[in-house]
Each structure stands twice: as C-alpha cells, then as structure tokens.
BAFI-742752 format. One record per residue (C-alpha): x, y, z. Coordinates in steps of 0.02 Angstrom, whole numbers, plus 50000, padded with zeros to 5 digits. Layout:
N
XYZ;...
# end
This chain:
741
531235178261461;530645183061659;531775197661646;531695205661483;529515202461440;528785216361439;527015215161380;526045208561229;525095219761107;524035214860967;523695229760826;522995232760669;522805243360513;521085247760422;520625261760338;520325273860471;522115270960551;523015260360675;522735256160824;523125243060977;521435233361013;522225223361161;523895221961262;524265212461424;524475217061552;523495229061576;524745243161627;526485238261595;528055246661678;529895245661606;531295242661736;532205256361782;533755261661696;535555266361786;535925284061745;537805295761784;537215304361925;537315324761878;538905333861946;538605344162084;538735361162013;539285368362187;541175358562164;541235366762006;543025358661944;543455357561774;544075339461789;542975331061888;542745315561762;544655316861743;545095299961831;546855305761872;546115318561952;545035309562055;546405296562144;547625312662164;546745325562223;548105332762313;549395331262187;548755345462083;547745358962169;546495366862058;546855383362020;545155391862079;545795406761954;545805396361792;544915379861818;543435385961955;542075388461790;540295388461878;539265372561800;537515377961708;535975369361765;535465359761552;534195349961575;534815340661421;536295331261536;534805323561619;534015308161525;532565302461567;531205288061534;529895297061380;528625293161520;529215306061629;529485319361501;528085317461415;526895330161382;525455326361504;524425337561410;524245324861256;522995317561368;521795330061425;521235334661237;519515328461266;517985339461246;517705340461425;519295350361485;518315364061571;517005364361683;515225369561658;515435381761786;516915391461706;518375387561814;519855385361718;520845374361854;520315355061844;518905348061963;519385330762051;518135321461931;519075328961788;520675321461849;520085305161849;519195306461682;520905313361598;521965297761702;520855284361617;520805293461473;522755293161494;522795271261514;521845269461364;522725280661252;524455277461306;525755266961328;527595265961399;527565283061386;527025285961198;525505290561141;524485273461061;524045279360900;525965283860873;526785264260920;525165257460820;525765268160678;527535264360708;527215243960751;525945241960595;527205245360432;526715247360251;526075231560163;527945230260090;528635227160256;527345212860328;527445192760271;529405194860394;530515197460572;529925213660628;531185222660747;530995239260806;532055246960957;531425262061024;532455269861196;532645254761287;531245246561219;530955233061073;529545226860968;529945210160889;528315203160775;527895196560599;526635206660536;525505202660402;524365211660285;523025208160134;523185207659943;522945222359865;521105218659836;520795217560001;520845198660006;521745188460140;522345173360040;524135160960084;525805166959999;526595157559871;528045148859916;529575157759804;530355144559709;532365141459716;533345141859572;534675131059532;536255137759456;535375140859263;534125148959329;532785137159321;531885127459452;532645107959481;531195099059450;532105085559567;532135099159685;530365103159678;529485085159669;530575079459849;529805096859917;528255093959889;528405075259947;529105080060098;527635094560134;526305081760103;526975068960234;527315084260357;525605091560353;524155082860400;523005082060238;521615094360228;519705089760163;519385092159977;518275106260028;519845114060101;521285110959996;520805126959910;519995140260028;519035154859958;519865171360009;519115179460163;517905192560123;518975207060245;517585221260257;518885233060359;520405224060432;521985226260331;523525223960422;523925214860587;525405214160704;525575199860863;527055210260947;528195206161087;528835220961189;530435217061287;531785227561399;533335231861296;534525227361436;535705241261512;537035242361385;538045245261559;537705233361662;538265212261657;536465209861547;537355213961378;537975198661302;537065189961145;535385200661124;535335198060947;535545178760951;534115180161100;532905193560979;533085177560880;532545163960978;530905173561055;530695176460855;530545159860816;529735150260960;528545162660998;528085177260880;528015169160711;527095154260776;525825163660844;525735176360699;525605161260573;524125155060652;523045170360670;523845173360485;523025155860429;521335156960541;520935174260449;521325167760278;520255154160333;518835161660419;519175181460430;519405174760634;520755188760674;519385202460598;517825197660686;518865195960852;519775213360821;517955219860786;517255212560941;518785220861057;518665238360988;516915239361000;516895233461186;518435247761198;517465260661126;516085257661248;517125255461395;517845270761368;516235281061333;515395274461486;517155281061589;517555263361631;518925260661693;520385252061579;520365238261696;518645234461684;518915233061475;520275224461518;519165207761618;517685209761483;518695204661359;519495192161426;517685183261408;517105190161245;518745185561142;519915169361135;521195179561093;521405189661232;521405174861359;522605168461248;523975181761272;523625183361439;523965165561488;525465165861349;526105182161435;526285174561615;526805156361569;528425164961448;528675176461639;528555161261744;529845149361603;528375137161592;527295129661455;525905139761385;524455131761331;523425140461222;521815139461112;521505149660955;520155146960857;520165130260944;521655124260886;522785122561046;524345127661055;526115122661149;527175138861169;528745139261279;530745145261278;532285139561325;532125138061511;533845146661522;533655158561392;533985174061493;536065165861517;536195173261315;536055191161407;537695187861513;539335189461457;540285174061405;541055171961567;539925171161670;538695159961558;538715139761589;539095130161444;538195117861471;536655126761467;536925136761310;537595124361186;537505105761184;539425095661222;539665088861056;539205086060875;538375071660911;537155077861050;536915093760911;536065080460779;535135071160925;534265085061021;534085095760863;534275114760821;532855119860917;533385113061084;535315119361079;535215133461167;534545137161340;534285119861391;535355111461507;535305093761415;536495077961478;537055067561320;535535058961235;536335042561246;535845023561249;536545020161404;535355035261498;533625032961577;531995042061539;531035050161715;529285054261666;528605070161758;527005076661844;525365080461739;525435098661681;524185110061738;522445104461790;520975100861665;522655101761498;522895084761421;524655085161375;524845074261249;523245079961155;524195089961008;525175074960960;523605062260957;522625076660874;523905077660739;524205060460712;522355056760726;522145068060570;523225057660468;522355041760477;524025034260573;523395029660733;524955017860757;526045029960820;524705036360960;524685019361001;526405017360999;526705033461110;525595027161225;526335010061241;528215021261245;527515028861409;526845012861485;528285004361474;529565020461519;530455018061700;532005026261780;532685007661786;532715005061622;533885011861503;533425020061322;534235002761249;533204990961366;531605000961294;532095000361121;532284982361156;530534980161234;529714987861125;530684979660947;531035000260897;532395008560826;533445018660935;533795031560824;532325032560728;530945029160863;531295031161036;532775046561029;531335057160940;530045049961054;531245055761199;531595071861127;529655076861101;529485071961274;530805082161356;530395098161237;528615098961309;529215096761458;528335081461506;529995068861559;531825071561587;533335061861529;534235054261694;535455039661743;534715021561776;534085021261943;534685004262020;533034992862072;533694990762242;534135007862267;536065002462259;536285019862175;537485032462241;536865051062262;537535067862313;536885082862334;537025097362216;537755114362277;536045121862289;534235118162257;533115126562158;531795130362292;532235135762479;532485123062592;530855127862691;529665126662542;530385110362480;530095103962674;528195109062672;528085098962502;528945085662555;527815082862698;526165084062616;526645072762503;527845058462619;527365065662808;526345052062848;527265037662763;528385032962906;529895041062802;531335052762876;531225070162861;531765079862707;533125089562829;533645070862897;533745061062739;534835075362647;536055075162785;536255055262770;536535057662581;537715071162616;538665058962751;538445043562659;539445051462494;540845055362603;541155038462659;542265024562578;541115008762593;539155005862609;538835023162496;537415018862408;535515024862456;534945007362497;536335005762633;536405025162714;534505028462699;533265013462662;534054997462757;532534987062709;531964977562579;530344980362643;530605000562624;531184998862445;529625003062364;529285019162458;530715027562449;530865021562266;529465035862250;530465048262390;531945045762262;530905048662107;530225064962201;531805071862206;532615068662048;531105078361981;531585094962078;533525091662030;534055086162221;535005071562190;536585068762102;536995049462030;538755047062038;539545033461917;541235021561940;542315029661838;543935015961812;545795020761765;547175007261739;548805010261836;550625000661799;551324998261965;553334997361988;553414978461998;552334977161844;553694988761739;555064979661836;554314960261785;553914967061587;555814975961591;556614959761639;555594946961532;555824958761377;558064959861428;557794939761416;556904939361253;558344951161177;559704938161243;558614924661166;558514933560996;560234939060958;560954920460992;559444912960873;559874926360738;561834920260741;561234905960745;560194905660602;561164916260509;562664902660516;561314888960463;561084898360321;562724902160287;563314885160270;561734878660165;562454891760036;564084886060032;563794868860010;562954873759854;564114886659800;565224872759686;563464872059574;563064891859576;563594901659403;565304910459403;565264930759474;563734927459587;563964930459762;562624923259857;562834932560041;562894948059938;561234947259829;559874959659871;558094949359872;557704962959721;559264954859648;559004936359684;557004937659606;558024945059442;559374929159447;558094918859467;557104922459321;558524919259226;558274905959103;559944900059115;559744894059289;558864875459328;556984873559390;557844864959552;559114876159596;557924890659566;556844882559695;557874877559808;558424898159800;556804904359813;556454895959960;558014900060067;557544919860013;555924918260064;556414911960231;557654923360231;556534941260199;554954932160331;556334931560436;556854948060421;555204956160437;554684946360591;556344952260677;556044971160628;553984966660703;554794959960862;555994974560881;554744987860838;553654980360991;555274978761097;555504995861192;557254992161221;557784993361031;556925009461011;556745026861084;555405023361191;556465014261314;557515030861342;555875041661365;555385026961505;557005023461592;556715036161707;554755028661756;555185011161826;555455019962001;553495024461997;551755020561971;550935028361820;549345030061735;548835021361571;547645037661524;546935029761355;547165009761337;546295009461172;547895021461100;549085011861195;550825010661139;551924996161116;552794997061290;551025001461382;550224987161291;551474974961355;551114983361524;549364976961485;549684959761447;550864956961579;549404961561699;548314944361658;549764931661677;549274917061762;547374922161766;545874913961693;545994912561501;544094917961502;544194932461621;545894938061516;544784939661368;543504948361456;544824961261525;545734962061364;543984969861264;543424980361401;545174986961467;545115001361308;543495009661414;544455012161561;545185028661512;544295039261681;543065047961571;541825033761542;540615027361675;540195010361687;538475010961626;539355016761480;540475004961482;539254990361520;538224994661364;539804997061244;540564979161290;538904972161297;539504963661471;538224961961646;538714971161779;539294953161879;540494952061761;541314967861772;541274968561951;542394949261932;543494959361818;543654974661950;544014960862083;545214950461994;546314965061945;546184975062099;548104978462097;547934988761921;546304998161949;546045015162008;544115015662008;543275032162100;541485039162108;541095054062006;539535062961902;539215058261734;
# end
C-alpha cells in the first residue's frame, strides 16, 4: 500500500453541490509516469520504430528521395500529466484579477492570492468541484464498491446517501430466496441467531433509533485515491484482486461506521459542517491551505483520523483510530504491494497460504499478503512489543466482550497471554490452560497475529540448545540494527551485534556443538540474558531455527542379509508344500474305498466339494471329516499366496530391485512402504530391544525428510530422550540433517 496511496478525501453532496471538505495530505503528488520519448524530427526516417530497421541500419540505406518525409511538431504525440496541461486560468477567476490601479499584468500579491486560491480549489490536476461531482454519484449508485479510474488515477469508496425524505436510517437486509421463491424460514431463524450472538446487544433505547434529522447533508463518500501502476513497467500484475483487498479492509469499514454514527447521531453532518465552515473562513481571510489544514486537525475527529489512517496504511503498520469514540484497528496485508508484480517474481509464500488446511486455520482475511508459517500444534507463540505509546492494544476486544456481559473470555485472553512463552508449544498451552486447540487457542492465536501483537515461531529450547542461521538479509541495515542493539544490550556484558552474528553464521557451518548455547552463551549462568538477546531478534526476523529433519536409508548389507533370509524361506516353503501336499494326498486315498462312485477327490474345486457336501446322500462323518481337510486345504492356500505376495522374489518387484543390491538407497516415504522396503524395515531392528523396536516401528513412517522432529515428537506423542535413543540405536539407517521448517 506504500507505493500505490495516494491520499484520502472525504466529500459530500447537499443541495448546493459537491464538494471535498477534507483530504490528507495536504497537497498530494502522483509519481511520475514513463513516457516514449518523441522522435527527433531532425532524423526524419520513415522507419524509425521499424525494429528491423534499427539492428540493420546498414543493410538497407534509406532512400533520402522516398523515405526522408520531414516529421511535424503535434503536440498530441506528447502525453502529459492533466496537471501540466491544465488550464491555469481556471484558477484566477476570482473577483480580484486586476489591480486597483489598472494594470492588466498580475502584481506579486496577486500571485500568491491566485496560488492558494489554486490548493484549495484543486486537486491532482482537476478542478475540486469536478472529482466531488464525479466521486459523489446519484443516490442509485451509493449503499456499494465504488471504483473510478481516471488517467492513472483511482478512487475506490462506498458511498452512501439518505432516503428520499431526507432521512438517514439503516438498510434492510434483502432477503434470499430459496428455489420457490420464498424465503426458508430455516434460513432466516439461523441468520438471525447467528447476528444476535455476533453483535454485541444494543440498549432498549437503541434497538430502534429515530432517523437523524439531516438539515443539509445528503450524500457522503470516504475515498481512497491510489496510483494506477505503469501498465509498462514490472507493477502490473493483480490490480484488481489488490482494488479488492484495500476495498474491504479499509474503505467499507470506515464508510460503515461514519454510515452508522450519522444514522445514529447526524455525527458525519455536524463534523462536515464544522470543516467547511473553518474552509470558508480560511480561505476568506487568504490563509494559507496549510494553515486550514492544522485547524482542523483540532476542531474535527475526523480529520485526525485520516491523517493518522493515511500514514500508518504508507508506513504497513496498524492504524489506530477514534471516530465518534469508537476506536478503530485498520491495517493491510503487510505484503500487499507483491499482488502488483508479475507472478514470477511474487513469493508464494507471501501471497497464498501452503495448503488447505492453513486456508481454514488462518481464514480468508489473512491469505493474502501475509507471510504465515503453518498454524500448527507443534509451533510456538512470540508475543511482541507494546504498540504505540499511550494505545492499549487489546482495548477493542475487552470493549467488545465487556458489552456482552461475557467477561470470561477477557479473562481468559488475559490468562492466554500470561501463560504464552516461546518454549512452549500451542499444544503445551492448550494443555495448561484445559482449552480446545481448535476452538480456543488457534483463534486466540490468529487475533493475535492479525493485530499484529505476537508471531507464530518454532519452540525455543530452555537452554538455548536451539540451532539458528541467519537469513539472506535483514530487514533493517546492519548499522541501525547495531545502534538498537546497543541501547537496548550495550551495557549487559553481551557480545556485539556484528560479533554474535558472525558466531551464528560460523557455528551453522560446523558439524558438532551447533546450537546457540554451545557457539554463543557457554554458561548456564548467561542463559537468562541472552534468552532476551534471542527473543530480540526473532522479533526483527534475524534468526533462522533449523529442525532435524530424519530420512531412513537401506544400506547394501541390509538388502544383501533380507535377499538371503527371504532365498531360505523359499527353499523352506516349496519342500513344506510337497510335503503337505503328499500328507494330504494319502489321507484321501485311504478313504477313497468309502467315497461314492465318479468322484474324484484331487480334482474337486472347493465350489465343488461345498456342493458334494450338501448332498444328502453323503454321511454326517464323512462330510466332516471332508470339510475339514478343504478347509485346511483353501487356509492353506491363501496363506501361501499372503506369503508369496510379501516375498519379492515371486513377484515383479524382485526384477525392478535386482539391479539395487550393489547400493545404498533411500526409503523416501516409510508409511507407503512396499512389501520389499518393509522387510528392509524389519530387518533393521533384529536383535535390538523389543521395546525400542516398537518405538522405532510407530515413529519410523515420520521419517520421510519433510517432517521435523518437533513434528514428529508431537505426532508419536514420544519425549525427545526417547527419540534421540532411537536416533542412536539405529545410527547405521539414519540420514538425519539440519534444515528450516
């Protein structure tokens, strides 16, 4: 929003005309524009945007005869800002354009009347009573998005208007019909429900406000004025999405309130009346604009208002407001302006969050221009700074909640915030505290982080055994961050900013003793101090946490061991199965004197045995006795065709491996494994603890190289002691390495 924010206007319709009461700042300027230079008209060639002609030039000599055509000096190839073509003399149309003594050129003094004159009657270029008219539409057009582009300029607003009695009263809400045509009563009863435990509830007195008795004020318009970027240059990628998002953070909130505080009170009239009096006498006097300008920053809360809104939307902070004492929160996407680049240049990370899931956590409103890790159990919660000096942050929520009667959940934030610390994670607070993750502390987080009043980080360790990096760049120089650091650690016995990055920096290069507490601090005694140097820089983004991220490799002698153990088991099973199909062989034909003429035993089909056996014909016990050597018979057959299925060697998968048992490879996802990786897997905890095999064998499917292991910790609901005996036990299959989350 730095770039594009042009100024803010307020303006208004009555029955004299439009006009703007108050903008800020006081005299805003556009950026300039990139404009084709002119050709020179001396070259005079025909072809002189002709590419070709321009990387051959000696291919094709111009014929001076036929293509030498002299160039005419139109002013109309020339554009221009309307500033600097406007007609200056729009401005000196007051009654005193000639002197008393009768000299028709202007006097010095007359100058300066006609230039302040000139700032309080235009703007950008245009004449004020002509964008009032234009920003202020017919009473048809108000109660929705207003956007206007004009040259490279554009008004987005919501302006509003009174009924056609002149009364400012609410809108009905428009009700939606269901397919018949008729309103679901369903429909209706759960809106309502869900507008009454939204809304604080209003006095009796209130529930029905008396229109506002308007004696002159019939339209309004809050307007936001921003720079069309260059359709030329890299600032030309989503402006419509980013129209959208100024829309409905900034211009509709505002414009509901002022809508509701004049419906209430006739506040935006008796404000507008104060302004344009205190105008008209400024400019009678010959004040200058400026001078206007500072008196009404102290005779109106609305034009404080925009001013502080104005320079807290250029700076990407919070703005907090007052209207008609009611305070307000205001901000944008601190990386709003990325929707102006083109796609390849933007960072996704900052435009849209990394998954569905993140989408339904963080919400709608914080999904673009926010560069948001994963809201996940598993992450920590950094509280930062107080905001500005003399602004209570957190006195919208209690104010709201206070209104309801439910002074629970102030008390509830409050103990939230007493109990939040970078070494605890989102579950250990939930925990604490007997909430609901979902339903109480990822909403709690997400208020938090939206006003800008905490961060979501990675667990800081309590002995500082955390490993950090440094990011490519900072978002501050060097120097500055040195002068801040010293003020606030200079005297604390600490190292110096320039000193303790370059330890970090050496420290993440090394292969043992990485962690803060070992390069930097070195004393338990130092632990709590630089416990606040750490949290000092995690709140100006100047540490990375790096996380063990574990993969599971099969080495050769692992594939060789599982490849010869499974060649013994297929010995083993072919001598059984002749075995046991000779076994059953002979059972059968010691029974075969007793069997019914035409059946052949070794030929039945189970389907045709079950249909012989439920022959009548046939005796209870030799039915038995059949059923029985079947059933074996089919169990038998299905646990082969189970034990082949898992044996690589009877299937394809032994020729897609044949060619891997000369070399290590990677197991990339353990909990897809496939029958030969899983026996990979098990071969890996022979002869180990039976305890520590079931440890590995539930937390093995998380070491896929994408996880880190305070994910992993939280999924398998395992201490950190035990996966680091897991880690050391099965040293010879791990490949574990340090990486960001």
């Amino acid at each position: 929003m730095a770039e594009t924010l042009l100024a803010i206007l307020l303006v208004t319709t009555s029955a004299n005309g439009s006009s703007i009461v108050y903008r800020w700042p006081p005299s805003p300027v556009a950026s300039p524009r990139f404009s084709r230079a002119k050709p020179d008209s001396a070259l005079t060639s025909l072809h002189l945007d002709n590419p070709w002609r321009a990387s051959h030039p000696s291919d094709a000599p111009p014929d001076p005869a036929k293509e030498s055509i002299p160039l005419q000096n139109d002013p109309e190839r020339e554009w221009k800002r309307p500033s600097t073509q406007r007609d200056r003399s729009m401005s000196f149309s007051s009654s005193g354009s000639h002197h008393s003594s009768g000299r028709n050129s202007p006097t010095k003094d007359m100058l300066e009347c006609r230039s302040i004159e000139d700032e309080y009657n235009h703007l950008f270029g245009y004449s004020s009573d002509f964008l009032a008219n234009l920003l202020c539409p017919q009473r048809s057009m108000c109660h929705q998005k207003f956007e206007l582009l004009v040259d490279d300029l554009a008004f987005i607003g919501h302006p509003v208007s009174a009924e056609d009695d002149g009364a400012w009263r609410f809108k009905p809400e428009k009700p939606k019909l269901n397919d018949r045509g008729r309103e679901s009563r369903i429909r209706r009863v759960s809106q309502t429900d869900r507008a009454s435990s939204a809304s604080p509830p209003r006095p009796a007195s209130s529930e029905k406000p008396p229109p506002a008795a308007s004696l002159w004020l019939q339209r309004f318009h809050f307007v936001m004025v921003l720079d069309v970027p260059d359709p030329s240059s890299s600032a030309s990628g989503n402006i419509t999405k980013y129209f959208d998002i100024i829309y409905e953070q900034i211009a509709f909130p505002v414009a509901a309130v002022l809508f509701q505080e004049q419906v209430l009170s006739n506040f935006v009239e008796e404000e507008c009346d104060t302004l344009g009096s205190l105008k008209d006498d400024c400019s009678a006097k010959g004040d200058e604009f400026s001078s206007y300008i500072a008196q009404a920053l102290d005779a109106s809360s609305i034009a404080p208002a925009m001013k502080i809104l104005y320079e807290a939307l250029k700076s990407s902070s919070v703005a907090y407001i007052t209207i008609h004492d009611l305070p307000l929160e205001l901000q944008l996407p601190p990386y709003l302006d990325v929707l102006l680049h083109s796609e390849e240049e933007n960072e996704p990370d900052c435009l849209t969050a990394p998954d569905d899931d993140d989408y339904q956590v963080w919400g709608q409103e914080m999904s673009f221009g926010y560069k948001l890790p994963s809201l996940t159990a598993w992450k920590s919660l950094l509280l930062l700074d107080d905001g500005p000096e003399g602004i209570d942050p957190y006195a919208n929520l209690r104010r709201s909640l206070i209104g309801t009667g439910d002074r629970s959940l102030v008390e509830g934030l409050i103990k939230f915030l007493e109990i939040a610390s970078v070494t605890l994670s989102l579950a250990d607070m939930a925990s604490l505290l007997d909430w609901d993750l979902d339903t109480q502390v990822f909403p709690t987080v997400r208020w938090l982080v939206h006003h800008r009043r905490a961060k979501v980080v990675d667990i800081l360790h309590p002995g500082l055994k955390t490993v950090f990096t440094l990011p490519a760049k900072f978002d501050a120089p060097l120097s500055q961050l040195t002068i801040e650091f010293n003020k606030q650690f200079g005297t604390s016995g600490v190292l110096p900013l320039p000193r303790l990055l370059s330890a970090i920096s050496t420290s993440s290069s090394k292969q043992s003793d990485t962690h803060f507490f070992a390069s930097v601090v070195q004393s338990k005694e130092a632990i709590p101090l630089y416990h606040e140097v750490v949290l000092w820089m995690l709140k100006r983004d100047m540490l990375i946490t790096l996380h063990l991220h574990i993969r599971i490799v099969a080495t050769v002698r692992l594939k060789e061991r599982v490849k010869a153990a499974a060649k013994g088991r297929s010995r083993d099973r072919k001598g059984s199965g002749r075995k046991g199909q000779s076994k059953l062989r002979n059972q059968l034909d010691a029974d075969g004197d007793q069997s019914p003429p035409g059946i052949a035993w070794l030929a039945l089909s189970p389907k045709g045995a079950r249909r012989y056996t439920r022959d009548p014909s046939v005796g209870g016990s030799r039915n038995s006795r059949l059923s029985e050597l079947i059933l074996h018979d089919d169990s038998d057959s299905e646990g082969r065709r189970r034990e082949e299925s898992e044996t690589p060697e009877s299937q394809d998968e032994i020729d897609n491996h044949s060619g891997e048992e000369d070399e290590a490879s990677m197991i990339n996802d353990p909990g897809r494994a496939t029958p030969l990786q899983r026996r990979w897997l098990s071969a890996m905890s022979e002869g180990k603890d039976p305890v520590l095999v079931r440890r590995f064998e539930q937390i093995n499917q998380y070491f896929d190289g994408r996880r880190t292991d305070d994910e992993i910790l939280y999924r398998a609901e395992m201490s950190r002691r035990e996966l680091r005996e897991i880690l050391h036990h099965y040293d010879e299959y791990l490949q574990t390495f340090l990486h960001p989350s």
